[in-house]
MARKE-172310 format. One record per residue: residue in one letter; z, x, y of N, C-alpha, C in turn; residue number from 1. Coordinates in steps of 0.1 Angstrom, whole numbers. Layout:
! residues N
+------+-------+-------+-------+-------+-------+-------+-------+-------+-------+------+
| resn |  n.zz |  n.xx |  n.yy | ca.zz | ca.xx | ca.yy |  c.zz |  c.xx |  c.yy | resi |
+------+-------+-------+-------+-------+-------+-------+-------+-------+-------+------+
|    a |     Z |     X |     Y |     Z |     X |     Y |     Z |     X |     Y |  NUM |
...
+------+-------+-------+-------+-------+-------+-------+-------+-------+-------+------+
! end
This chain:
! residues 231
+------+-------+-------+-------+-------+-------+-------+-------+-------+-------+------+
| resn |  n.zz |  n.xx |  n.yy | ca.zz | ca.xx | ca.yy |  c.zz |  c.xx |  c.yy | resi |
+------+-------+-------+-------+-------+-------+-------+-------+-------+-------+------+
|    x |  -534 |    31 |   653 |  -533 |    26 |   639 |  -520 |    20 |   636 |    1 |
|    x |  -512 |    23 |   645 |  -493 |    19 |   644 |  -494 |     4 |   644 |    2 |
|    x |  -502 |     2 |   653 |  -503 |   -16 |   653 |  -510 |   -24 |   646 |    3 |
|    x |  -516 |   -14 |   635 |  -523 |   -24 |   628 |  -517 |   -39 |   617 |    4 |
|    x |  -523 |   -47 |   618 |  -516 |   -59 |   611 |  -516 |   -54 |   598 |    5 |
|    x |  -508 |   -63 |   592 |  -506 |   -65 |   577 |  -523 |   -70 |   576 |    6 |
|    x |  -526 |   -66 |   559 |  -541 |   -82 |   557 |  -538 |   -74 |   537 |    7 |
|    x |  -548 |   -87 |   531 |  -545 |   -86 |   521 |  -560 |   -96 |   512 |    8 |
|    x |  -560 |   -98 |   501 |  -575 |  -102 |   499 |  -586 |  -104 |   503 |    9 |
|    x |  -586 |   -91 |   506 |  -604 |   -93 |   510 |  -613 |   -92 |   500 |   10 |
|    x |  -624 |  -103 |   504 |  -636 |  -102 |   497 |  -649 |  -103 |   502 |   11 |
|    x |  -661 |  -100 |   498 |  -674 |   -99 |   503 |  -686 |  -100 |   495 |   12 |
|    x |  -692 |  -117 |   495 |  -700 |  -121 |   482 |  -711 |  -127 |   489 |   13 |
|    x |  -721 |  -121 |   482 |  -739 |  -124 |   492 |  -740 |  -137 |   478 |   14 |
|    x |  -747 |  -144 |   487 |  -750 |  -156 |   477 |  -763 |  -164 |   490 |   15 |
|    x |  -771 |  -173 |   478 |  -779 |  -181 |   490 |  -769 |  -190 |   497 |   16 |
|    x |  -770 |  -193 |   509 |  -765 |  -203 |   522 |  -771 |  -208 |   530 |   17 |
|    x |  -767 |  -220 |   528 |  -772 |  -227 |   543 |  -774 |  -223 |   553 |   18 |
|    x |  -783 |  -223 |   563 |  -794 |  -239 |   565 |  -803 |  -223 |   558 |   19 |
|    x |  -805 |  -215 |   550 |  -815 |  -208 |   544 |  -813 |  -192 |   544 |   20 |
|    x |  -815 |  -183 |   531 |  -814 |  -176 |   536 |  -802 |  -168 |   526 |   21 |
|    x |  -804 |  -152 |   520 |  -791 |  -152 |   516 |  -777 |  -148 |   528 |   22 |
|    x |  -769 |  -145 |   522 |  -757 |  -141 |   537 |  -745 |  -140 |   528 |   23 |
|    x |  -741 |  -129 |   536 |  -730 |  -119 |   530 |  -717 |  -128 |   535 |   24 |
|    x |  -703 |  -133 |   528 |  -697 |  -140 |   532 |  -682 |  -133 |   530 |   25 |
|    x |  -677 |  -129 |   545 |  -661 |  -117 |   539 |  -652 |  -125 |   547 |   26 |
|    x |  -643 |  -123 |   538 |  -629 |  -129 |   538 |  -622 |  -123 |   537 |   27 |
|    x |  -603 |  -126 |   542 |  -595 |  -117 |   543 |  -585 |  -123 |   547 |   28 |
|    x |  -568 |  -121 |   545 |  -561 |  -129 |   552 |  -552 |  -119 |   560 |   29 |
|    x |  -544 |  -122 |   569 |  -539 |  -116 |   587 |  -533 |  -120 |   585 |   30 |
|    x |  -523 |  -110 |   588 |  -507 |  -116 |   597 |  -507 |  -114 |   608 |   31 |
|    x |  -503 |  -124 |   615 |  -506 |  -123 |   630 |  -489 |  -130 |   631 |   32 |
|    x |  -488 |  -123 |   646 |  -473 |  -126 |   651 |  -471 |  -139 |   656 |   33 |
|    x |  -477 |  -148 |   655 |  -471 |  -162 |   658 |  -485 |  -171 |   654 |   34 |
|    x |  -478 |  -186 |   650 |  -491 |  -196 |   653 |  -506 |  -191 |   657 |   35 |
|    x |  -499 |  -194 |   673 |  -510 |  -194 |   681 |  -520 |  -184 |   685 |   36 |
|    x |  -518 |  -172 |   674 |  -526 |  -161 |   673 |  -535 |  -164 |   659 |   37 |
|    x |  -552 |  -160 |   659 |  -559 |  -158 |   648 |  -568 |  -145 |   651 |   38 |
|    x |  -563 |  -145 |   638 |  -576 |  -130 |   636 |  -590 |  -135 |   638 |   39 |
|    x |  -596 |  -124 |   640 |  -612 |  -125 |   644 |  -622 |  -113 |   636 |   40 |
|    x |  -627 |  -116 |   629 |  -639 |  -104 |   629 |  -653 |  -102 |   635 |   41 |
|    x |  -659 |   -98 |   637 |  -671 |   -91 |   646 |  -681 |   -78 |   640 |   42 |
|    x |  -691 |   -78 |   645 |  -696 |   -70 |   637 |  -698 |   -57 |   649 |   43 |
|    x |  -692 |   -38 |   639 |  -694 |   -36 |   647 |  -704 |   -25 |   644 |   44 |
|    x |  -706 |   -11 |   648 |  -712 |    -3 |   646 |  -709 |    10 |   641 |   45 |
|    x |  -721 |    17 |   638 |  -714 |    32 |   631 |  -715 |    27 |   612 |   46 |
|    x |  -707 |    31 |   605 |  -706 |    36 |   594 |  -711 |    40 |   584 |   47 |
|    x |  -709 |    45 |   572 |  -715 |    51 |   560 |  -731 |    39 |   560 |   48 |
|    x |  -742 |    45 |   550 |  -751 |    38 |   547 |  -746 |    26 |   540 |   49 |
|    x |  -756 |    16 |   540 |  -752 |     3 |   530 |  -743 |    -4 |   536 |   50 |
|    x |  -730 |    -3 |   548 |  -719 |    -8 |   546 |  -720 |   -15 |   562 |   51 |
|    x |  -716 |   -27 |   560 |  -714 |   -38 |   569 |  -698 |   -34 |   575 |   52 |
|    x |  -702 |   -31 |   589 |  -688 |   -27 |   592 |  -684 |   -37 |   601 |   53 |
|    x |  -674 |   -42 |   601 |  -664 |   -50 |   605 |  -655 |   -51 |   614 |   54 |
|    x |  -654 |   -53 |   630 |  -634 |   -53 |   632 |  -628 |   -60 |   637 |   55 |
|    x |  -618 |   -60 |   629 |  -608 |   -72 |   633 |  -601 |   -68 |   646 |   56 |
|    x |  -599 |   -80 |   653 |  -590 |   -81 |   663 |  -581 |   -95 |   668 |   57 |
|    x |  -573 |   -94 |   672 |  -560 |  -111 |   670 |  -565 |  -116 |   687 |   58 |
|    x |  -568 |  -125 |   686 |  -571 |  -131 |   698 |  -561 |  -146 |   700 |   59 |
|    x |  -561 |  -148 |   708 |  -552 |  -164 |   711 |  -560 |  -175 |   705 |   60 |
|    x |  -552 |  -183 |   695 |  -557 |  -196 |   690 |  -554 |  -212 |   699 |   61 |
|    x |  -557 |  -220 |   696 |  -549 |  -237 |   700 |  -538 |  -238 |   692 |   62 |
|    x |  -535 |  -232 |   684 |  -523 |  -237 |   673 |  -506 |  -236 |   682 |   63 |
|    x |  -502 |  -245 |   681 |  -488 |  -242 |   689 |  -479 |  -233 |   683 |   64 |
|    x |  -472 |  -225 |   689 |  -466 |  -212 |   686 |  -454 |  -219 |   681 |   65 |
|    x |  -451 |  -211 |   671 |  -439 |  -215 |   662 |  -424 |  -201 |   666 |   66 |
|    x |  -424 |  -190 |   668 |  -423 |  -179 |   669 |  -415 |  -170 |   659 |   67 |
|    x |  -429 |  -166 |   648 |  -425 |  -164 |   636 |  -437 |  -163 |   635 |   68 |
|    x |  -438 |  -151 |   623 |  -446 |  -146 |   618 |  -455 |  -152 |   609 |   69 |
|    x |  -471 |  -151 |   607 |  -477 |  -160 |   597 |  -488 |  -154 |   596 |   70 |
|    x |  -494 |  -159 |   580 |  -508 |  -155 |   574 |  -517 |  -163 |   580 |   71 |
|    x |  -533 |  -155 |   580 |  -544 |  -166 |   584 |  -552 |  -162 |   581 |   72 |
|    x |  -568 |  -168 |   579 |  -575 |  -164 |   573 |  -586 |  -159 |   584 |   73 |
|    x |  -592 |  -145 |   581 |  -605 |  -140 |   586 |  -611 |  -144 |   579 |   74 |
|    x |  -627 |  -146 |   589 |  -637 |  -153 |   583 |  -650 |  -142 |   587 |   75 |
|    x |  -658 |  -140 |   583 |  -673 |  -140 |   586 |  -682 |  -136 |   584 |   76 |
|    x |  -697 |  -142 |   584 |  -708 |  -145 |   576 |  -718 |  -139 |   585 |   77 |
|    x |  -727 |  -136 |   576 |  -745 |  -129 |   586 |  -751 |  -131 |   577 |   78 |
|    x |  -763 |  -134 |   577 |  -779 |  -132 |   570 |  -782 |  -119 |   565 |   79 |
|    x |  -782 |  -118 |   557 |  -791 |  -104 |   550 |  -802 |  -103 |   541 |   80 |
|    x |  -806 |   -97 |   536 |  -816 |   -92 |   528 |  -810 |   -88 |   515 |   81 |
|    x |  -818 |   -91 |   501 |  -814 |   -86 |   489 |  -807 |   -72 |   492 |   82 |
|    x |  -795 |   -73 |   482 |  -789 |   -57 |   483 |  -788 |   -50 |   500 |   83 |
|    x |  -788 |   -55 |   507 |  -790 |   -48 |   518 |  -777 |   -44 |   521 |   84 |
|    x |  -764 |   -45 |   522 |  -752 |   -40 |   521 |  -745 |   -37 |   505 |   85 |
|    x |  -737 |   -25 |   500 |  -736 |   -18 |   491 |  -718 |   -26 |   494 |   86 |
|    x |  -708 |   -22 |   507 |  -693 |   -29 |   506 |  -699 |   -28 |   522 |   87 |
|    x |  -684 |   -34 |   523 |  -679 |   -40 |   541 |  -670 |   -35 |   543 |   88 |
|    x |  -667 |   -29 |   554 |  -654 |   -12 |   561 |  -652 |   -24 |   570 |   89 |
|    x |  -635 |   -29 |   571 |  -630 |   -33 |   574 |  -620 |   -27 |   585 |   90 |
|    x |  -627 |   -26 |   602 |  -615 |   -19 |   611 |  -606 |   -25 |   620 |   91 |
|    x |  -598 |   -19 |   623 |  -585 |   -16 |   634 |  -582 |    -9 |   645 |   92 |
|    x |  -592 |    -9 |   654 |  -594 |    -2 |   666 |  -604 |    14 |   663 |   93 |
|    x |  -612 |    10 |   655 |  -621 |    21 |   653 |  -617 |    25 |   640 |   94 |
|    x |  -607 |    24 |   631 |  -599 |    30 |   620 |  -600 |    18 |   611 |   95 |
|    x |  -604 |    28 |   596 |  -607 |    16 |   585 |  -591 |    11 |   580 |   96 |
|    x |  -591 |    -1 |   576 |  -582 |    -6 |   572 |  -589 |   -12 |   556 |   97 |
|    x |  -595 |   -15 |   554 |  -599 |   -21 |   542 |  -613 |   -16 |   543 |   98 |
|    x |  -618 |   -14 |   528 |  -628 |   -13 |   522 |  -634 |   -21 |   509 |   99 |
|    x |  -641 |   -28 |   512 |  -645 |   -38 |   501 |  -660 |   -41 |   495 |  100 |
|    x |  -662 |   -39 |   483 |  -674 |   -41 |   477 |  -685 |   -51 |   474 |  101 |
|    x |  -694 |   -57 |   481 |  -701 |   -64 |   478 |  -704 |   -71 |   465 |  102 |
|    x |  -702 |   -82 |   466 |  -704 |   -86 |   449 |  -713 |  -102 |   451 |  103 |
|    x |  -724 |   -94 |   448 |  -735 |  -106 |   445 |  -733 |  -120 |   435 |  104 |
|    x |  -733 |  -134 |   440 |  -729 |  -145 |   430 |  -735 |  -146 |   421 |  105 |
|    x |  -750 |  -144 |   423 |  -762 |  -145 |   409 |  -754 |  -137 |   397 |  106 |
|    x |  -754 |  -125 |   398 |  -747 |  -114 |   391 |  -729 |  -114 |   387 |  107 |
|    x |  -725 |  -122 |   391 |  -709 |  -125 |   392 |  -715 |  -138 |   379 |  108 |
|    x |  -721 |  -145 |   384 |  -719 |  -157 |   371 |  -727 |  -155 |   359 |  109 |
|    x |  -740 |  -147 |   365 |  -745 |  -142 |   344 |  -736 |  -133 |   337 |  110 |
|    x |  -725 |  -125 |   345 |  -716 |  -116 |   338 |  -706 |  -122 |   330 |  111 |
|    x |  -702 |  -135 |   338 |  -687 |  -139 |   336 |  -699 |  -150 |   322 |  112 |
|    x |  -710 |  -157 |   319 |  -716 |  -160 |   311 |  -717 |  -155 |   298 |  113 |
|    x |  -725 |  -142 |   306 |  -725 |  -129 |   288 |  -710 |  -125 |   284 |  114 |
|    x |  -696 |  -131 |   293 |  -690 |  -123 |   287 |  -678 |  -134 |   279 |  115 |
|    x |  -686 |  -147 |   279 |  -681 |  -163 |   274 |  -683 |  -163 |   262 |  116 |
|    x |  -699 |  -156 |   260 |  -707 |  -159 |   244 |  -705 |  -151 |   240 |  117 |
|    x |  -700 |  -139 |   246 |  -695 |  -124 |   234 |  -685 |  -133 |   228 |  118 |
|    x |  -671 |  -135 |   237 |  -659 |  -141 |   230 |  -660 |  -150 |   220 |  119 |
|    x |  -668 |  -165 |   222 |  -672 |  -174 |   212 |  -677 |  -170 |   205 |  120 |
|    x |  -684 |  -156 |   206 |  -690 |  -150 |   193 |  -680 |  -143 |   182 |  121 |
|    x |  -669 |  -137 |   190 |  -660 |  -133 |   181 |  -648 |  -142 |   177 |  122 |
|    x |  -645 |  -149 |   183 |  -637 |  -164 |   180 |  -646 |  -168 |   169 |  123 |
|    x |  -650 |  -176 |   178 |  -665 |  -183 |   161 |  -657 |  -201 |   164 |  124 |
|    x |  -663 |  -210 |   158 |  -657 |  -223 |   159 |  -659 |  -225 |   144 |  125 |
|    x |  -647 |  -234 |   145 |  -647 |  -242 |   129 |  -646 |  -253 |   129 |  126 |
|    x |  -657 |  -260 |   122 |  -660 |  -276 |   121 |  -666 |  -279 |   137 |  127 |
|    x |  -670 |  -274 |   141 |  -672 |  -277 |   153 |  -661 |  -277 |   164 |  128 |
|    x |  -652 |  -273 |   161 |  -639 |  -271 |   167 |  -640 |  -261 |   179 |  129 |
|    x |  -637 |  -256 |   191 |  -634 |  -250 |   198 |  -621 |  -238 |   194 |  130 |
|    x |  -625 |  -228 |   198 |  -613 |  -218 |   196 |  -594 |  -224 |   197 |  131 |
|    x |  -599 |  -226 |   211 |  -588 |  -229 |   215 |  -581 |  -239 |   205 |  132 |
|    x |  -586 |  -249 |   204 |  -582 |  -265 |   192 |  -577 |  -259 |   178 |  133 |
|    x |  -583 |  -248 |   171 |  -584 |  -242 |   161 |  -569 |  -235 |   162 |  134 |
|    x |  -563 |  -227 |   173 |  -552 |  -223 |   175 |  -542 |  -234 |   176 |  135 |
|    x |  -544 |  -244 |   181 |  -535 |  -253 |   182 |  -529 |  -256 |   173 |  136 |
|    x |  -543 |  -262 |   164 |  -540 |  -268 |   153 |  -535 |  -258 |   138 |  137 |
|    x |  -534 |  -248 |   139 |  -532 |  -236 |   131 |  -513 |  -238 |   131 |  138 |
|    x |  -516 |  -231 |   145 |  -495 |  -232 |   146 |  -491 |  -247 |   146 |  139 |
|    x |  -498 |  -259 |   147 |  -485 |  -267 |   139 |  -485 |  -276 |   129 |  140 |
|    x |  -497 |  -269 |   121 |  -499 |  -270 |   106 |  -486 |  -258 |    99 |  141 |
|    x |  -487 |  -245 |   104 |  -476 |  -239 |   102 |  -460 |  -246 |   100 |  142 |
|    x |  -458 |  -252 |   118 |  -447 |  -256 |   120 |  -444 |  -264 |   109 |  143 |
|    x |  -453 |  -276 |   107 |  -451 |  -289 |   100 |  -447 |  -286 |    89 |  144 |
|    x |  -452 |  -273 |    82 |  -448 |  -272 |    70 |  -436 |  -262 |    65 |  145 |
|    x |  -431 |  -254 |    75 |  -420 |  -249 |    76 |  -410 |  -263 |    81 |  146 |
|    x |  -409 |  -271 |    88 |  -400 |  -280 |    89 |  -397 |  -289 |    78 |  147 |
|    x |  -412 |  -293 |    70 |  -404 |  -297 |    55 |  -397 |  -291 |    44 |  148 |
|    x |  -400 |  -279 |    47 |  -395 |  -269 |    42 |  -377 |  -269 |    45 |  149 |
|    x |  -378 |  -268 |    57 |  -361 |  -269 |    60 |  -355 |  -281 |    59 |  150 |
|    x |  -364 |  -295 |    56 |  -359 |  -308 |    49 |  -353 |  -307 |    36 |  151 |
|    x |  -363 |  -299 |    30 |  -363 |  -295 |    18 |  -349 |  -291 |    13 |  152 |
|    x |  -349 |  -279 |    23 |  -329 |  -275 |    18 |  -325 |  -281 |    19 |  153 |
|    x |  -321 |  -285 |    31 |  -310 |  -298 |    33 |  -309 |  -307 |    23 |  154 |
|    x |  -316 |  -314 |    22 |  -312 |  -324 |     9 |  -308 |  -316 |    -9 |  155 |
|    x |  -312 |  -302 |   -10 |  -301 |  -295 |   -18 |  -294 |  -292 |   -15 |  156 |
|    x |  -286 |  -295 |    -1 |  -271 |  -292 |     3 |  -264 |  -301 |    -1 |  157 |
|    x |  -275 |  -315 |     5 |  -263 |  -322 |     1 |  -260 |  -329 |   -10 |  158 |
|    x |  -271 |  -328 |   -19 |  -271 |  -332 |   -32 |  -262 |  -326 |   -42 |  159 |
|    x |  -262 |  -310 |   -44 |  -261 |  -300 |   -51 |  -242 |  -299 |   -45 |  160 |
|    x |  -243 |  -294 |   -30 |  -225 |  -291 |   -25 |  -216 |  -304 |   -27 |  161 |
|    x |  -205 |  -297 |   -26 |  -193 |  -305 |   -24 |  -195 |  -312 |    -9 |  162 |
|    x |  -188 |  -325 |    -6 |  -191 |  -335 |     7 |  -191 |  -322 |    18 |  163 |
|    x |  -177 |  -318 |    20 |  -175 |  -308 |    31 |  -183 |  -297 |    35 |  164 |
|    x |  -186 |  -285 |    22 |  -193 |  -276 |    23 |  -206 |  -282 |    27 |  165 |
|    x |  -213 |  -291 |    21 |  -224 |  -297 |    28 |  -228 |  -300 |    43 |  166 |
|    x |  -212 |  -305 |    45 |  -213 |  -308 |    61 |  -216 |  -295 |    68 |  167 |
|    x |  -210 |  -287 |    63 |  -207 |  -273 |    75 |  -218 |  -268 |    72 |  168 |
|    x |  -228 |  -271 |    61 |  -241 |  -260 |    55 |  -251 |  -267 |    63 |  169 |
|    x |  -250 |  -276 |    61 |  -260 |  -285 |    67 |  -263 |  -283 |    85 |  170 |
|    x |  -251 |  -284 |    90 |  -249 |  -283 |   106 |  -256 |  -268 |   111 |  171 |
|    x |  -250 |  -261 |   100 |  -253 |  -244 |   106 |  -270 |  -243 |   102 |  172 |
|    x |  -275 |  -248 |    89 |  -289 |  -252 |    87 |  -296 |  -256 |    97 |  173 |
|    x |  -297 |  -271 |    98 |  -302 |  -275 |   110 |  -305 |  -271 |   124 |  174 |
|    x |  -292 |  -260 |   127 |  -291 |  -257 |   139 |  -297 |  -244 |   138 |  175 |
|    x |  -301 |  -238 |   127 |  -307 |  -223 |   128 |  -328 |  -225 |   127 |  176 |
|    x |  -327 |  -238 |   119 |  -341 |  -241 |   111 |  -352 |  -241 |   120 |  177 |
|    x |  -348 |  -246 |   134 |  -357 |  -244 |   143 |  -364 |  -229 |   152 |  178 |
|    x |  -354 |  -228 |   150 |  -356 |  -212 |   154 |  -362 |  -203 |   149 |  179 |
|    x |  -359 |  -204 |   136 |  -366 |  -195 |   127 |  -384 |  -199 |   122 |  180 |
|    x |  -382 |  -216 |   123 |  -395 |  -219 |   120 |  -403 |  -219 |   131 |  181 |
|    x |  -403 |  -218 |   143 |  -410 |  -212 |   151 |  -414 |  -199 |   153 |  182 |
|    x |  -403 |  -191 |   150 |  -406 |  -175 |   151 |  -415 |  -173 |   137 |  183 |
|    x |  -416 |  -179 |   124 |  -427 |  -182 |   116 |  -437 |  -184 |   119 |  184 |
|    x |  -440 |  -191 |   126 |  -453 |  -199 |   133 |  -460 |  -191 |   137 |  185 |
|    x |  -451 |  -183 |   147 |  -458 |  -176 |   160 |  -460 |  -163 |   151 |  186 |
|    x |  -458 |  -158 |   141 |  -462 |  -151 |   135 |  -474 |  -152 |   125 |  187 |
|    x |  -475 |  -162 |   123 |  -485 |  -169 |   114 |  -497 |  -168 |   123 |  188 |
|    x |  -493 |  -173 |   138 |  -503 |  -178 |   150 |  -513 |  -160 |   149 |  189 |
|    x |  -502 |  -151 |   155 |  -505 |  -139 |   157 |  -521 |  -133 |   155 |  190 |
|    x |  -524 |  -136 |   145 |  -534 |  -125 |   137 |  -549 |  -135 |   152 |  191 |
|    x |  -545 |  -150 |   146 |  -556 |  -159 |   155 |  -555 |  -156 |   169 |  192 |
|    x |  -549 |  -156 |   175 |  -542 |  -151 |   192 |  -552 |  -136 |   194 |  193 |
|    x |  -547 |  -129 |   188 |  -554 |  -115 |   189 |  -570 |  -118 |   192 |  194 |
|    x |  -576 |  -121 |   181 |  -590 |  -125 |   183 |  -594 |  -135 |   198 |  195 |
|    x |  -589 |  -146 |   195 |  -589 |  -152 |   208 |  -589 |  -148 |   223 |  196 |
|    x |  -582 |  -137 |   222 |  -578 |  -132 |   240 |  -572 |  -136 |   243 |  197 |
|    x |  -569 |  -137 |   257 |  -559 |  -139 |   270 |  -558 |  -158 |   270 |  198 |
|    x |  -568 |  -165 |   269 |  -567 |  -177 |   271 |  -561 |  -180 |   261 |  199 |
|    x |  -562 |  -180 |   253 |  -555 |  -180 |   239 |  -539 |  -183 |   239 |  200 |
|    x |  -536 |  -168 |   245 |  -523 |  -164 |   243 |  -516 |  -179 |   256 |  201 |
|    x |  -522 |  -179 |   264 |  -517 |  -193 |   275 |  -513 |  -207 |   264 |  202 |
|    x |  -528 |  -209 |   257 |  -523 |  -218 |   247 |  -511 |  -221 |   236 |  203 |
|    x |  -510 |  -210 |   231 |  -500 |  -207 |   220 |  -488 |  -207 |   228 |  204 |
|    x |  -485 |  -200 |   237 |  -471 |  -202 |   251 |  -467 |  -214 |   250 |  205 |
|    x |  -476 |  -226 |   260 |  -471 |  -237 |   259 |  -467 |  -243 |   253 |  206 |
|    x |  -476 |  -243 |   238 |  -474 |  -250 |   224 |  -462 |  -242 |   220 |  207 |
|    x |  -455 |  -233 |   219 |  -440 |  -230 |   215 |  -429 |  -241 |   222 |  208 |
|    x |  -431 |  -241 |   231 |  -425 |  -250 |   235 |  -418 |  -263 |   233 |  209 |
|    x |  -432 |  -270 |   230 |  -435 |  -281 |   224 |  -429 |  -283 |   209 |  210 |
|    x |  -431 |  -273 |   201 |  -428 |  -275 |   188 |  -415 |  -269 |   185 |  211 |
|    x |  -410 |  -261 |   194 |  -396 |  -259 |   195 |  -389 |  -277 |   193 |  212 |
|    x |  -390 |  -284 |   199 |  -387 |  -296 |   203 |  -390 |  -307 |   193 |  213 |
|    x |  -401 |  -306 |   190 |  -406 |  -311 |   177 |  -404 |  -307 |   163 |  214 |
|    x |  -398 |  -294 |   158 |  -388 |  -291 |   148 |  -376 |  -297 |   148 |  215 |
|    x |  -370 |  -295 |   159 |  -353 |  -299 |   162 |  -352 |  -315 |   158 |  216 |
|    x |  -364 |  -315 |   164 |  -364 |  -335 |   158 |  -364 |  -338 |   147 |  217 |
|    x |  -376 |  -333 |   138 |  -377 |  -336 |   124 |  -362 |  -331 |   115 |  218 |
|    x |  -358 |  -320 |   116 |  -350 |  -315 |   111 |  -337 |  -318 |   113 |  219 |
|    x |  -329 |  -316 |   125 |  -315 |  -322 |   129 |  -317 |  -340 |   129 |  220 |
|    x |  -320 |  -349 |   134 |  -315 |  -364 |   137 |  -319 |  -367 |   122 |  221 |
|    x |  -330 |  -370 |   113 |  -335 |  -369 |   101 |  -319 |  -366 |    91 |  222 |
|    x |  -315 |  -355 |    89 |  -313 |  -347 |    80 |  -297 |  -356 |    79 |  223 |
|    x |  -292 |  -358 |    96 |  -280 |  -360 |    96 |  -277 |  -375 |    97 |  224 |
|    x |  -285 |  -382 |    95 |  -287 |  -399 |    91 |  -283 |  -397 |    74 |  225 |
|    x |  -289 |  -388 |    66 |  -293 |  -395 |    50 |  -281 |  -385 |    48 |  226 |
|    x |  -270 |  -380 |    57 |  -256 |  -377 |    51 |  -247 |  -387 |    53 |  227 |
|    x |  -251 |  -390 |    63 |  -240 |  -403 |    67 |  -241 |  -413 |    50 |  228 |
|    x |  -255 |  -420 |    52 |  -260 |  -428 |    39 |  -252 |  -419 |    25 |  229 |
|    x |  -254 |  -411 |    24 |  -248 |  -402 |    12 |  -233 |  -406 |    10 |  230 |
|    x |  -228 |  -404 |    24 |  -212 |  -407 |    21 |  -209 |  -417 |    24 |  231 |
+------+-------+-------+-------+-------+-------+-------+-------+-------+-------+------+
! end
């Protein structure tokens, strides 16, 4: 067992396959000590009920040796019968190295289906809008109106202060307005995010970004034109 390789993702998914027929399909990736080595699996004998046992072994490939160490992929497939394997015992000279659960595709995609329409169920769409669009468009209705907002001051800086104090209010203004009006945003965003899930929260990520950038615009180059004009 001292020599057993490294390996890492395995998986094992019965689905129909060509030329007919369902077939259990396991995968897995090896480290093997150079190029010109690949793993191999085989089917072999013995184990628990239900379970397709497996063993790997590194045989010589065509690949020209590099002499350095590298990943590769185990491969392989058999015919079966409904449910006829429960997982696949993955060995190393008679000794399990991996253990892996069968997972049927029929059943992999009506799950990941029922579990689409739950979400859109609790999302919900508006106007016909997709969740996602809905969050988009949430945080930078937010932004937009926090950035007029910090238009807003500024031009009672510079209307209302003396030339100077204006300048220095204005500068430290502009340079804080963005910051702040985002961290608004994303608190505004918050409550929608939550409902949404995980995809969600990927959307709202990016879009900070974006409107980080798109504050700084409206608010700094804007603000510091109509002082110039002022004086």
């Amino acid at each position: 067992m001292a020599g057993a390789p490294k390996t890492k993702n395995w998986t094992a998914r019965e689905n129909v396959h060509k030329p007919k027929g369902l077939h259990v399909i396991v995968g897995g990736i090896v480290e093997v000590g150079d190029a010109n080595k690949a793993p191999v699996l085989t089917a072999g004998t013995g184990g628990p009920p239900q379970t397709l046992v497996l063993d790997l072994t590194i045989v010589a490939s065509s690949d020209p040796a590099i002499k350095a160490k590298v990943w590769k992929q185990a491969y392989f497939h058999t015919e079966v019968t409904a449910n006829q394997y429960e997982r696949v015992q993955v060995r190393w000279e008679g000794k399990q190295i991996a253990l892996v659960p069968v997972f049927d595709d029929t059943e992999h995609a009506a799950l990941l289906d029922k579990q689409m329409k739950a979400q859109n169920a609790v999302v919900g769409k508006v106007a016909g809008k997709p969740a996602a669009t809905r969050i988009v468009e949430a945080v930078e209705d937010a932004v937009e109106g926090l950035a007029k907002g910090a238009r807003k001051v500024l031009n009672r800086v510079f209307t209302a202060a003396p030339k100077k104090a204006a300048k220095k209010a204005a500068k430290k203004a502009a340079k804080a307005a963005p910051k702040k009006s985002v961290k608004k945003a994303a608190k505004k965003a918050k409550t929608v995010v939550k409902k949404a899930g995980k995809s969600a929260k990927k959307v709202v990520k990016k879009l900070a970004k974006k409107v980080a950038k798109k504050v700084t615009k409206k608010v700094t180059p804007k603000k510091t034109k109509k002082a110039k004009k002022r004086r």
